[in-house]
C-alpha positions as CSV (number, residue, x, y, z in Angstrom):
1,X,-110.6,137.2,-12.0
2,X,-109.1,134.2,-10.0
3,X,-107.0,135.1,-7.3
4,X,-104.0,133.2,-8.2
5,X,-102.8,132.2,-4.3
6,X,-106.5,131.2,-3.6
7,X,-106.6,129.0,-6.7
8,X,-103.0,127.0,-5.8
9,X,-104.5,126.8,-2.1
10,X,-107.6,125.0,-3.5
11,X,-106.0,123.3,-6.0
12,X,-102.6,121.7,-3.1
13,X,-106.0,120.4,-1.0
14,X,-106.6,118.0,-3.1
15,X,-104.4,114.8,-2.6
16,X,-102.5,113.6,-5.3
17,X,-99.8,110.9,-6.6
18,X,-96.0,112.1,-7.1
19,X,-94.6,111.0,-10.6
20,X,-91.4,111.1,-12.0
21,X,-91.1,111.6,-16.2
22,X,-87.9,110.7,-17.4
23,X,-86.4,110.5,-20.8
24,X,-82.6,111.1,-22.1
25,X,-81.6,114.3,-23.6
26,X,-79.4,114.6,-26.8
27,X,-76.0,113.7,-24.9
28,X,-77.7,110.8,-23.2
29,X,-78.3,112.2,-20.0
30,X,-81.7,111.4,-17.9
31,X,-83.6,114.7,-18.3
32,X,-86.8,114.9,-16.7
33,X,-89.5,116.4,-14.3
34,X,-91.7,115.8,-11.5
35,X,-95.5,115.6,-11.8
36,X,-98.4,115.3,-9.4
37,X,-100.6,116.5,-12.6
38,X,-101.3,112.9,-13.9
39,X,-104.4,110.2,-15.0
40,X,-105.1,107.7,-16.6
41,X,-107.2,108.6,-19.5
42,X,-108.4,105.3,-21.5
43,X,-108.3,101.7,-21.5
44,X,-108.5,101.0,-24.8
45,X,-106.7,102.2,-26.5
46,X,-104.0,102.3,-23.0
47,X,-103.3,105.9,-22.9
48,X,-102.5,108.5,-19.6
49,X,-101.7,111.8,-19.6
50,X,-99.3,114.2,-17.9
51,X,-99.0,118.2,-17.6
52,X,-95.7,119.7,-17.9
53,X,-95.1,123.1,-17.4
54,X,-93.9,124.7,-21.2
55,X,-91.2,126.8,-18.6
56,X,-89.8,123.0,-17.9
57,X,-86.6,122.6,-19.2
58,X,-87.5,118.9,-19.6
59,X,-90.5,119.9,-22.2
60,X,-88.6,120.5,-24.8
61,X,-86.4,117.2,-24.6
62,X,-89.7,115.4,-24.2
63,X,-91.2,116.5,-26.9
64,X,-88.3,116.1,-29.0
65,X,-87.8,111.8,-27.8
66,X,-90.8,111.5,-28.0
67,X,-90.8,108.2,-25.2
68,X,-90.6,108.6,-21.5
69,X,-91.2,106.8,-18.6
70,X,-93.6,107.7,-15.4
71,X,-92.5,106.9,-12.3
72,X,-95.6,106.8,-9.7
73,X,-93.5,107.3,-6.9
74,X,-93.0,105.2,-3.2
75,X,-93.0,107.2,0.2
76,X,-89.1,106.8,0.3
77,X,-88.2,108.9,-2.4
78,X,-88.6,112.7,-1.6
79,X,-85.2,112.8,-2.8
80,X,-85.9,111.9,-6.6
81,X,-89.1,113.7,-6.4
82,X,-87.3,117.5,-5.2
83,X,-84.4,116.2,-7.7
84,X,-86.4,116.1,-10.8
85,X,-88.9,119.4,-9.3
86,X,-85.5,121.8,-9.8
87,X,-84.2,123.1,-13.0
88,X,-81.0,122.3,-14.4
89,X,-78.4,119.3,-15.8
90,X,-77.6,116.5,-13.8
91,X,-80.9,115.9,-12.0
92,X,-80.3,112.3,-11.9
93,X,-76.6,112.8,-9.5
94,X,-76.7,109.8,-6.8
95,X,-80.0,108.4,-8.4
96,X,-80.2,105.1,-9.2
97,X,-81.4,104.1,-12.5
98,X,-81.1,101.7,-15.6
99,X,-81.9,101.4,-19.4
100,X,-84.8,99.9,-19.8
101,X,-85.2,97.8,-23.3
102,X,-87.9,100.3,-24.9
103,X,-84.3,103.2,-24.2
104,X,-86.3,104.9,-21.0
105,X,-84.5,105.7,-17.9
106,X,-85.9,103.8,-15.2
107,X,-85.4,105.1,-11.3
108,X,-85.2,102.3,-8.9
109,X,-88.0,102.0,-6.4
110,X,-90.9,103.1,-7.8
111,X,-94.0,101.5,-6.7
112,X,-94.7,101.4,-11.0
113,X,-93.6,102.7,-14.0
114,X,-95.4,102.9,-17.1
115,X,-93.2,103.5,-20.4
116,X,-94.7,105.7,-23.3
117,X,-94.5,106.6,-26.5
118,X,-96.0,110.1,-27.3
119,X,-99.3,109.8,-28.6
120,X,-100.7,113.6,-28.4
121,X,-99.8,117.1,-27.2
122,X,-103.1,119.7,-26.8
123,X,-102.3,123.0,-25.4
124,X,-103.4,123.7,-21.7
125,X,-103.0,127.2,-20.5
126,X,-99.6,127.8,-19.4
127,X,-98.8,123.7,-19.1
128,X,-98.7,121.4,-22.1
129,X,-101.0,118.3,-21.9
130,X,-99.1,115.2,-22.9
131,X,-100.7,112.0,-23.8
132,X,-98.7,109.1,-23.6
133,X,-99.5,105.9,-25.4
134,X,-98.7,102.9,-23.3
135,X,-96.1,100.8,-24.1
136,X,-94.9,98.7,-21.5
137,X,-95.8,98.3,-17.6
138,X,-93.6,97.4,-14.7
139,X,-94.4,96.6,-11.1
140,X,-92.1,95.2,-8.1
141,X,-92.7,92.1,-6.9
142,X,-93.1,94.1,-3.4
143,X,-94.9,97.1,-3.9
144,X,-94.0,100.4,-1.5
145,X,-96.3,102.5,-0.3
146,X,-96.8,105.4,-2.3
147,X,-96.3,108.7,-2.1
148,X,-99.5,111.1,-1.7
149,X,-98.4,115.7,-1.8
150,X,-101.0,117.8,-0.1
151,X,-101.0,120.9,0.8
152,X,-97.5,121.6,-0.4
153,X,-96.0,118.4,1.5
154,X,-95.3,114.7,0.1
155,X,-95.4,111.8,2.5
156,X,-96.6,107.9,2.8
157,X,-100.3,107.3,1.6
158,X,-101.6,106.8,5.1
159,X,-103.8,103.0,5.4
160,X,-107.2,103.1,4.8
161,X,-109.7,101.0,6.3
């Protein structure tokens, strides 16, 4: 048996992106959850792929749109990244977003966002395994640095040489 503690401490050293995945709920309110359990997964056709837990109170509401945006995040927003990680209504309070064309909520300041449509769902333990089928991709004329979370912290993606 895996120790469960020694698995998460394996797993948090290894460096990852921070995503946001937002879609509206029934009353038209941004629902959604924060990921670092994302990839790309094919070219052609354009497909990635998420992992929300099935204890998400987002899932359901994702499942049931069926479109959502991903948000890889920039360094400055720790906020919306602990916003979307909690449970609960209203995880968009004092968040800036818009409507995007394809009816995604999109969070200002991302360094990109790719909009989906649900493609797939495959079961993955105690997380789903979303695939999303690419739809539409946006990135800033100035990207931000983005945000890396290791070892149970988020931060800027230090340069590389």
């Amino acid at each position: 048996m895996i120790n469960p503690d020694t698995y998460k401490k394996v797993m948090g050293a290894f460096p990852s992106g921070v995503t946001v995945i937002t879609t509206l709920d029934g009353d038209g309110q941004v629902a959604g959850l924060t990921a670092s359990a994302f990839s790309s997964l094919s070219l052609d056709p354009a497909l990635v792929l998420f992992c929300p837990n099935y204890s998400s109170d987002s899932y359901p509401v994702l499942i049931r749109n069926k479109r959502f945006a991903i948000h890889l995040l920039s360094a400055g927003q720790q906020h919306e990244a602990y916003a979307f990680a909690k449970k609960g209504k209203d995880k968009a309070q004092g968040i800036e977003w818009t409507l995007s064309e394809l009816g995604n909520p999109l969070l200002a300041g991302a360094t990109a966002i790719i909009e989906c449509e649900l493609w797939r769902e495959y079961e993955g333990g105690d997380h789903a395994i979303l695939v999303g089928a690419v739809k539409n991709l946006i990135v800033p004329e100035q990207s931000p640095a983005p945000m890396i979370y290791c070892r149970g912290k988020m931060g800027a993606l230090a340069a590389t040489v």
